[in-house]
C-alpha positions as CSV (number, residue, x, y, z in Angstrom):
1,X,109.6,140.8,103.0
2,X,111.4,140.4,99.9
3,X,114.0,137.5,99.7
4,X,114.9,137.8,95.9
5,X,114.3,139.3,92.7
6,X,116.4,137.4,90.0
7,X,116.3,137.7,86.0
8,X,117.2,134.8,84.1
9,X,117.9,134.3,79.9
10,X,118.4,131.1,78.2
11,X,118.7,129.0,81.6
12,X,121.6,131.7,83.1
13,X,120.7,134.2,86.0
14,X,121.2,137.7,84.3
15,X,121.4,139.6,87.7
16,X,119.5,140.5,90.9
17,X,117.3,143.4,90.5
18,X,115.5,146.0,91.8
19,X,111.6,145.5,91.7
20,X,111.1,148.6,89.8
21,X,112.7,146.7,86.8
22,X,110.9,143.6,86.5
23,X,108.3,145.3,83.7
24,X,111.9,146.1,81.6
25,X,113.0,142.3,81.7
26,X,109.9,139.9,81.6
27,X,109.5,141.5,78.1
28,X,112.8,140.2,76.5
29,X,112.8,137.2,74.5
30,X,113.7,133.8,76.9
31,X,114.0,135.8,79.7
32,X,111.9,135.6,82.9
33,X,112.2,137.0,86.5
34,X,112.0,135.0,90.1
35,X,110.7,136.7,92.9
36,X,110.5,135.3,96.4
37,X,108.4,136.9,98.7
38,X,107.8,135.8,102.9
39,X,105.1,136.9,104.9
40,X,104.4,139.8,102.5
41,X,102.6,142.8,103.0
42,X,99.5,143.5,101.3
43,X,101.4,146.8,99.5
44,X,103.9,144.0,98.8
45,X,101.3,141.8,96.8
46,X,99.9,145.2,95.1
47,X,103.4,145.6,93.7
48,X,103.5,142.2,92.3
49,X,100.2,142.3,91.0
50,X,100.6,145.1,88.9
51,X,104.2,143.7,87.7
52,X,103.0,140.6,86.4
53,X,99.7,141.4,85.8
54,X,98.5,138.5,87.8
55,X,94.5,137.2,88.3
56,X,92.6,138.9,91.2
57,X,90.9,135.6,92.1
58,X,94.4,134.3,92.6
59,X,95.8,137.4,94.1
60,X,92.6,137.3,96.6
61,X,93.5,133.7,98.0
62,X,97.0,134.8,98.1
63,X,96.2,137.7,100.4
64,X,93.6,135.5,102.8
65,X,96.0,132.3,102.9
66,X,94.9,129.4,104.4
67,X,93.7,127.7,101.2
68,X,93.7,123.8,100.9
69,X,96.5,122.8,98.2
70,X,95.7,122.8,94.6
71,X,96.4,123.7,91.3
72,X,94.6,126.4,89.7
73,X,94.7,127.8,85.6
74,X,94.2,131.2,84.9
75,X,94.5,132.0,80.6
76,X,98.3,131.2,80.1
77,X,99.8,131.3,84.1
78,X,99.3,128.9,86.9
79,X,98.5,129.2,90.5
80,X,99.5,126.4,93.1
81,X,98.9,126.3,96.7
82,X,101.6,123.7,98.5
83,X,101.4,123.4,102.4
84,X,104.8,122.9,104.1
85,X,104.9,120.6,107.5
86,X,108.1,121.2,109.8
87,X,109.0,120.3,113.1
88,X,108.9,123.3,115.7
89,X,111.5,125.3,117.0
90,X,111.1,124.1,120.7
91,X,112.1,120.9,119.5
92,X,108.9,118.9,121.1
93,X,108.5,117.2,118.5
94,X,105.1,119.2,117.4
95,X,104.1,120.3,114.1
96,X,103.7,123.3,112.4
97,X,102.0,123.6,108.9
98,X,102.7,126.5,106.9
99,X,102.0,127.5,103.2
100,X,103.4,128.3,99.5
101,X,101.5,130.0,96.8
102,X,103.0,130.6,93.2
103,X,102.4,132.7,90.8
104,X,103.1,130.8,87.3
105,X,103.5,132.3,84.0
106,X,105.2,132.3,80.6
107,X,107.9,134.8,81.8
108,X,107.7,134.9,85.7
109,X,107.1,132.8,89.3
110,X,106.5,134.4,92.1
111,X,106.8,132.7,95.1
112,X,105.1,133.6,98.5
113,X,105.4,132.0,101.6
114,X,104.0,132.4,105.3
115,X,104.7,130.7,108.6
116,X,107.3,128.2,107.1
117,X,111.1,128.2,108.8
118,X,112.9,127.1,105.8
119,X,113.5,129.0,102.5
120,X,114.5,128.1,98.8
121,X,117.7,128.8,98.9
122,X,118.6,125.4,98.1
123,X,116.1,125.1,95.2
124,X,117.6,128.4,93.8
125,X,121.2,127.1,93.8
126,X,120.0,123.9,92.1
127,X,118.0,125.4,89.6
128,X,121.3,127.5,88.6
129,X,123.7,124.3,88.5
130,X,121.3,123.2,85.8
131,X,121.0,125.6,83.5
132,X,120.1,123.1,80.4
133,X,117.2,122.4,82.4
134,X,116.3,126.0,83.5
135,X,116.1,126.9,79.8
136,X,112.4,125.1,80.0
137,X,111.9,128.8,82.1
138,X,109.1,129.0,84.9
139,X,107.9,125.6,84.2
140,X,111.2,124.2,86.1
141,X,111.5,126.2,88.8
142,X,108.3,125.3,89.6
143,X,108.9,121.7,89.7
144,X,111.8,122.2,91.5
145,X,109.6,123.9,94.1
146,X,107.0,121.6,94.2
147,X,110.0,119.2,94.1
148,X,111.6,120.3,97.4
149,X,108.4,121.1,99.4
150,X,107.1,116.9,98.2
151,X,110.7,115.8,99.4
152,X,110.7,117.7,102.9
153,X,107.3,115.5,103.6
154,X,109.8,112.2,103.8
155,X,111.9,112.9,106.9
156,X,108.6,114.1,108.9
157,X,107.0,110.5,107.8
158,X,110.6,109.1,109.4
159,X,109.9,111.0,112.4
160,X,106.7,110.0,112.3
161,X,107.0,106.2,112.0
162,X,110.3,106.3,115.0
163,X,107.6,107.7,117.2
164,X,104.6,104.9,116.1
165,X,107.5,102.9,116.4
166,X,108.9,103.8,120.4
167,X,105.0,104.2,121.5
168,X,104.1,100.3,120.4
169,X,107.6,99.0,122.2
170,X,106.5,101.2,125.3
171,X,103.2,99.5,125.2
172,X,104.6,96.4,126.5
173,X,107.3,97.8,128.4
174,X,104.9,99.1,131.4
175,X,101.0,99.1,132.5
176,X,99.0,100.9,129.4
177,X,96.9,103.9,130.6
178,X,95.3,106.9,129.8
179,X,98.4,108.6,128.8
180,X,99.4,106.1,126.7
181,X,95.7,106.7,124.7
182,X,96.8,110.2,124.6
183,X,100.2,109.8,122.9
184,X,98.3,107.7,120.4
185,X,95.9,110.2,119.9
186,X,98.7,113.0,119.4
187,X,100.2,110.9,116.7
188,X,96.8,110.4,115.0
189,X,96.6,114.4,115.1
190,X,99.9,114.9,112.9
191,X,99.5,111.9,110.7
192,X,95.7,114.0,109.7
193,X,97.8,117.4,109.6
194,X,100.6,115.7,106.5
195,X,97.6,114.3,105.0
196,X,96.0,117.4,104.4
197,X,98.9,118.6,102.9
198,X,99.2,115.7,100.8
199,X,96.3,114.4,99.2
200,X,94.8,117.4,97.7
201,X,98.4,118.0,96.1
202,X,98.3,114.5,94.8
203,X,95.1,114.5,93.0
204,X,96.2,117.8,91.6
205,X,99.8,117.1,90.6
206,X,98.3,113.9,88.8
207,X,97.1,116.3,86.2
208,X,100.3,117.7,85.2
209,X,101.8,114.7,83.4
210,X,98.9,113.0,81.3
211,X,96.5,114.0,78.5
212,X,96.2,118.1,78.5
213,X,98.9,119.8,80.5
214,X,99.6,123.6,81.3
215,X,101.4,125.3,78.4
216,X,104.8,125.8,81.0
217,X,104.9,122.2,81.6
218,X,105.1,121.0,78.4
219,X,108.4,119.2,78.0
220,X,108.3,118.4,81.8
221,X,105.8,115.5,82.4
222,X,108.7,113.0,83.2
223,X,109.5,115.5,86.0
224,X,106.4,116.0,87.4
225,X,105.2,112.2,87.2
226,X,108.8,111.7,89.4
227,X,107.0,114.3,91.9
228,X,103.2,112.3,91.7
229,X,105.1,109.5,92.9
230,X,106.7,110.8,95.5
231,X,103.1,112.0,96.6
232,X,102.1,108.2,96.1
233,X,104.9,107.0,98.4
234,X,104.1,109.7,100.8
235,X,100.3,108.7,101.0
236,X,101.1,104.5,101.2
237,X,103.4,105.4,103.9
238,X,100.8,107.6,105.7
239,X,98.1,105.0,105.0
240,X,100.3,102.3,106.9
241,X,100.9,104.3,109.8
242,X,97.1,105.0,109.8
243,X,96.2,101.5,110.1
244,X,99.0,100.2,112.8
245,X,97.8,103.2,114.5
246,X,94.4,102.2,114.3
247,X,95.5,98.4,115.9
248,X,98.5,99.9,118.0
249,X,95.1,102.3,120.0
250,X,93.3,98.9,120.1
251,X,95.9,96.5,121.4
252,X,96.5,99.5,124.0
253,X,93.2,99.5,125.1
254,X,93.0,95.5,125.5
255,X,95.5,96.1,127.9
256,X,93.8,98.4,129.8
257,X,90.8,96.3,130.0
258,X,93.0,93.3,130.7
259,X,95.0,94.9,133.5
260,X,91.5,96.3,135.1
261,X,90.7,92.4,135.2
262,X,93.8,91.8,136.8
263,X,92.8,94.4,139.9
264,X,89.0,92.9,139.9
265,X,90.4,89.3,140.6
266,X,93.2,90.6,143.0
267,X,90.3,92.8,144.7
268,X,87.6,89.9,144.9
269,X,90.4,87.3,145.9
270,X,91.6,89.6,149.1
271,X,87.2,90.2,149.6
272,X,86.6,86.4,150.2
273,X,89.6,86.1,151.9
274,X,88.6,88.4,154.4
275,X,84.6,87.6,154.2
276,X,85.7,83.9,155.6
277,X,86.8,84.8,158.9
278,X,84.4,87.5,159.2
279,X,81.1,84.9,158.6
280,X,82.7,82.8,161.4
281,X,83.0,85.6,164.1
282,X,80.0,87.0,162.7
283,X,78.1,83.5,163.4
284,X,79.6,83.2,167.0
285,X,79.5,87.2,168.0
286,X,75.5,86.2,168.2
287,X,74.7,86.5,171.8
288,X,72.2,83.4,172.4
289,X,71.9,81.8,175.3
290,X,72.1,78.3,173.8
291,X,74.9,78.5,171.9
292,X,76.6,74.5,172.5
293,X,80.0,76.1,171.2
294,X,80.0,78.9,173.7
295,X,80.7,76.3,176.1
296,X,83.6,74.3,174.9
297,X,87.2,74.9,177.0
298,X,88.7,74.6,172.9
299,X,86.0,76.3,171.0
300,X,88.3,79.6,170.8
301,X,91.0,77.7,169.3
302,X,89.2,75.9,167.3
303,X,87.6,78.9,165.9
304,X,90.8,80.7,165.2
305,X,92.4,77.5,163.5
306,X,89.5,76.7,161.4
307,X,89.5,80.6,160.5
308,X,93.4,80.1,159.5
309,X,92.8,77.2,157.3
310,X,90.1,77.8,155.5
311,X,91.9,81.2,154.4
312,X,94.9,79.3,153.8
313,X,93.6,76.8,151.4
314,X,91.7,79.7,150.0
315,X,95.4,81.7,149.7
316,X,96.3,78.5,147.9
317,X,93.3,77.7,145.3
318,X,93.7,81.7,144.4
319,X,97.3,81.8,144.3
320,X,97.4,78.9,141.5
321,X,94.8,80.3,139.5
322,X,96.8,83.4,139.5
323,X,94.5,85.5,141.1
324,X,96.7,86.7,143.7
């Protein structure tokens, strides 16, 4: 589906226009054209491809998807693979990853995206309210693409670190058990889904603003070293998470064991207790004849009472050693 088609000249939009017009205006002088394309077609892509002339390698991964982020050089245009994280619609809390590719040349981006909720509208507007900085051409929009999907990471690590955070309070709050694994385990799942997103783009965003850089980026290393450290933050703050995670599923699992313990001693205290009085009417349930107790006037008493006390002092030695 098409979203836009917008020309721009020396950092001002010119107009929206029709696709069939992009050839006329990506061959004036400072003038390029931003198209945004969502879930396209694969007659959408042919369209674009013969418009802008773009690589077939990069057309092909654009047509499969599902490509792990990165930054890739073709002659004189870029293409860049960026995977969005959002929460989903049901509100659960889950995550779903979707995914950007860009088109990048001297005097066009194209922007496709599939299975993520929110647009660019925002990055359109801004690039607009800046047009001394939209004069550097395709090489600002896409930082301030690369910009906006980087900055969308932060509230999903927030997220993120309130739920490590209510999981380690509930730890203590109540007996730790399986469930309590599986909620850790759940976290684990989407701290491994951001980081996919986010350390391939690191390693290849930290090209863009030393030694050699891509032709449409010159001029716009301070921007995209802003952006690398964003990345950095982003991967400290998933790294941290990562390892009280890691302590978090241990401590939770001490517990466990601990509380276990606690049902062995309680189980073993209540077996001798019962094992005492058992032994004694074990020992006088044997029917011999020549049995001296059998013939006492107080040996029934006696029996019951000794049964009583030794159980009680038992009762007592367990319940100070907190086994009961």
């Amino acid at each position: 589906m098409l979203i836009n088609c917008v020309a721009y000249q020396n950092g001002r939009k010119l107009a929206d226009i029709p696709i069939d017009d992009i050839s006329e205006y990506v061959v004036r002088p400072d003038c390029f054209v931003w198209v945004a394309l969502a879930d396209p077609s694969d007659d959408e892509i042919d369209v674009m491809t013969e418009e802008f002339g773009l690589h077939e390698l990069a057309v092909e991964d654009a047509r499969k998807g599902h490509q792990r982020p990165k930054i890739e050089e073709y002659g004189n245009s870029l293409f860049v693979v960026m995977h969005t994280v959002e929460h989903g619609p049901d509100g659960d809390g889950e995550l779903v990853g979707g995914e950007v590719a860009l088109f990048v040349g001297p005097n066009y981006v194209l922007s496709i995206r599939r299975h993520a909720q929110k647009g660019f509208v925002d990055v359109r507007e801004r690039c607009e309210r800046e047009p001394e900085l939209l004069k550097h051409g395709p090489g600002f929009v896409f930082y301030a693409l690369l910009d906006a999907v980087v900055d969308r990471y932060f509230p999903i690590i927030d997220d993120l670190e309130d739920e490590l955070e209510e999981l380690e309070a509930a730890m203590f709050r109540g007996t730790s058990t399986r469930q309590s694994i599986q909620s850790f385990y759940g976290l684990k799942q989407k701290l491994v889904m951001v980081k996919h997103a986010v350390a391939p783009l690191q390693d290849a965003v930290g090209r863009l603003h030393g030694g050699r850089v891509p032709p449409m980026c010159t001029g716009l290393q301070d921007y995209f070293r802003d952006v690398y450290d964003h990345l950095v933050r982003v991967s400290a703050g998933l790294e941290n998470m990562r390892e009280m995670l890691q302590t978090a599923t241990g401590v939770t699992l001490t517990l466990i064991s601990l509380s276990e313990s606690e049902v062995t001693k309680k189980l073993a205290a209540w077996g001798a207790l019962i094992t005492v009085p058992t032994l004694i009417a074990g020992v006088y349930g044997m029917n011999f004849e020549h049995m001296p107790e059998l013939k006492s006037a107080v040996g029934y008493p006696v029996t019951l009472l000794a049964m009583v006390g030794i159980d009680a002092i038992l009762f007592w030695r367990f319940r100070r050693a907190k086994w009961l």
